[in-house]
C-alpha positions as CSV (number, residue, x, y, z in Angstrom):
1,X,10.6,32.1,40.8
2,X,8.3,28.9,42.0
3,X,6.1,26.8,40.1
4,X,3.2,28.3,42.6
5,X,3.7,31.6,41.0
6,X,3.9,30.5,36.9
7,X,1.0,32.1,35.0
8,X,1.0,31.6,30.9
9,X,1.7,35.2,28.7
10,X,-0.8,37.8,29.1
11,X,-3.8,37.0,26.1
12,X,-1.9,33.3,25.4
13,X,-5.0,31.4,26.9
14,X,-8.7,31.5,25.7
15,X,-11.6,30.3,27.8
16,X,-13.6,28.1,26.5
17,X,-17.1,29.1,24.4
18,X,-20.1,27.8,26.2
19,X,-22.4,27.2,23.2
20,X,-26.4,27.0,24.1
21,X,-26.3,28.5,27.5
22,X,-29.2,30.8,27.4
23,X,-29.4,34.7,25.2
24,X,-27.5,36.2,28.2
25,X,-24.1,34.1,27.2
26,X,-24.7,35.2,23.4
27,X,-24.4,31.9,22.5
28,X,-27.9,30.5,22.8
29,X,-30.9,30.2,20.2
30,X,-29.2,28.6,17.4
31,X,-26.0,27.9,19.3
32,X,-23.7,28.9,16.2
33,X,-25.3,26.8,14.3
34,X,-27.4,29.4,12.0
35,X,-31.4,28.4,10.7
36,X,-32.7,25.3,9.7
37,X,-30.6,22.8,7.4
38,X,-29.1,19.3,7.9
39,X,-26.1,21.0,9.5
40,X,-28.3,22.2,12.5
41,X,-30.2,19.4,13.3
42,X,-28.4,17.1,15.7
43,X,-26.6,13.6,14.3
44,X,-25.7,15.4,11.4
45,X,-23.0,13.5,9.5
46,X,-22.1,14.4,5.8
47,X,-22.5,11.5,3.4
48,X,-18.9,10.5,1.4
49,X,-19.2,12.0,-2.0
50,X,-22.5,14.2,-1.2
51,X,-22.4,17.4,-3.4
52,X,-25.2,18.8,-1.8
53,X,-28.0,16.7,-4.1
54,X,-26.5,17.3,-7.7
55,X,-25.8,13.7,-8.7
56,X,-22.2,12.6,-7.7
57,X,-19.3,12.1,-9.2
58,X,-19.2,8.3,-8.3
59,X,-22.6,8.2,-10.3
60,X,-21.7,10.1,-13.0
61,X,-19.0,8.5,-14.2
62,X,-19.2,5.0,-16.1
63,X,-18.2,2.1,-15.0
64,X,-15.4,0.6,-17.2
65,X,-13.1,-2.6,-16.7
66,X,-13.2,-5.5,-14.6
67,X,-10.6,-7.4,-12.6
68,X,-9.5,-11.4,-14.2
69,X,-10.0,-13.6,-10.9
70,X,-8.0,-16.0,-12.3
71,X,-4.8,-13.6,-13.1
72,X,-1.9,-14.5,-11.3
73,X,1.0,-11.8,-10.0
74,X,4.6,-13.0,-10.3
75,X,7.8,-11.5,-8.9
76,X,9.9,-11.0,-11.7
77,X,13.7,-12.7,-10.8
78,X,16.2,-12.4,-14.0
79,X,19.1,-14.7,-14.5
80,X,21.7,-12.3,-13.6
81,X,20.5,-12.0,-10.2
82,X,20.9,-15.9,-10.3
83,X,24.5,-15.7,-11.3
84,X,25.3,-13.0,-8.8
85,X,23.9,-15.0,-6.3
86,X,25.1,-18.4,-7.4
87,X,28.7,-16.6,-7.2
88,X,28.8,-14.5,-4.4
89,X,27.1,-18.0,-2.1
90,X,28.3,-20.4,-3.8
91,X,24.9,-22.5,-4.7
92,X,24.7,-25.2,-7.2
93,X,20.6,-25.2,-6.3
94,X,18.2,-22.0,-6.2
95,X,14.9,-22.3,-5.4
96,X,12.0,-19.7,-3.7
97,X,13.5,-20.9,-0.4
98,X,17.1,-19.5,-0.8
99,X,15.9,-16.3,-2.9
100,X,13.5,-15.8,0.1
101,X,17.2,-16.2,3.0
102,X,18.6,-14.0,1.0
103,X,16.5,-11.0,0.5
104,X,15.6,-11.1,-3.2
105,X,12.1,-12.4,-2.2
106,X,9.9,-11.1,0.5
107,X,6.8,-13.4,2.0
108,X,4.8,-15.9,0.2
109,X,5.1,-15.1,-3.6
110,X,5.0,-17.1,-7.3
111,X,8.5,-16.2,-8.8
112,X,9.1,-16.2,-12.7
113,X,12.9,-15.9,-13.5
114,X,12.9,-14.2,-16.6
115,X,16.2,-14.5,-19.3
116,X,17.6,-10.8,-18.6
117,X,21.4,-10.7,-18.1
118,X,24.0,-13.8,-18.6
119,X,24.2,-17.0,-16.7
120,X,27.8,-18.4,-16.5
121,X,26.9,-21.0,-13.6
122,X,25.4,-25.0,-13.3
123,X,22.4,-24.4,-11.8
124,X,19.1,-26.1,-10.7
125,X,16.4,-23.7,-10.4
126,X,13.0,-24.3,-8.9
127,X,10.5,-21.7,-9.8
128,X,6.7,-21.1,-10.1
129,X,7.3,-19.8,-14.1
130,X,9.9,-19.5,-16.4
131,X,10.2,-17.6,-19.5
132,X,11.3,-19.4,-22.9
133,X,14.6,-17.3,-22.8
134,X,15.5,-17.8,-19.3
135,X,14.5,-22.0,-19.6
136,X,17.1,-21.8,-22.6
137,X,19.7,-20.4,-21.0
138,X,19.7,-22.7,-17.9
139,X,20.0,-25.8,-19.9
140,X,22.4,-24.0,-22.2
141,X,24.6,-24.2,-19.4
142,X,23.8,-27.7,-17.9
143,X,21.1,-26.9,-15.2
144,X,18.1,-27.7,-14.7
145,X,14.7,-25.3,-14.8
146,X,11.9,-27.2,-12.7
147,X,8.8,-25.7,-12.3
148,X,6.7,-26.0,-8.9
């Protein structure tokens, strides 16, 4: 065997269809395109959402809502992940800069600690938001809760 004599299975390949080549290919006239219609004219491209002229679903359907420009997204940080990570690092300070080194925050986001789980720890925590429970607990124990 040499690569001079390889040949693909017998029916494997297909040549390919030569549309609009004349009525002797079998192709020509409409060129598989069948009579008349958007979809034979050339530069044909079907709008999004077009149901063939019944009014579309994007236009049937009300518009409801709206969006608050002035709402504001926080990443929710309970105390208990400050206690586990006052412990397990040893900090006495934990602001978005340290949650951020070690993992609990990813890029540039307002962080709310929220007062889920026990804080055993002295700790100063810098934060964009605190809820009342979590602001309690921190001076409960003799930190501080500073807002940015």
């Amino acid at each position: 065997m040499k690569l001079n004599n390889l040949k693909p299975a017998a029916g494997s390949t297909h040549s390919r269809r030569r549309i609009g080549r004349g009525p002797g290919s079998g192709l020509g006239g409409t060129s598989t395109r069948g009579h008349k219609g958007a979809k034979a004219r050339s530069g044909y491209k079907r709008k999004i959402g077009f149901e063939g002229g019944q009014m579309p679903l994007q236009r049937r359907v009300p518009k409801a809502g709206f969006k608050n420009i002035n709402h504001k997204e926080y990443f929710a940080v309970n105390l208990s992940t400050l206690q586990n990570l006052a412990e397990t690092k040893s900090l006495t300070k934990i602001g978005i800069e340290e949650l951020r080194k070690f993992g609990v925050v990813k890029g540039k986001v307002l962080v709310k600690i929220l007062g889920n789980g026990e804080l055993k720890a002295k700790i100063d925590v810098e934060a964009n938001a605190f809820s009342k429970t979590a602001e309690e607990a921190i001076k409960a124990v003799g930190g501080n809760a500073t807002i940015i």
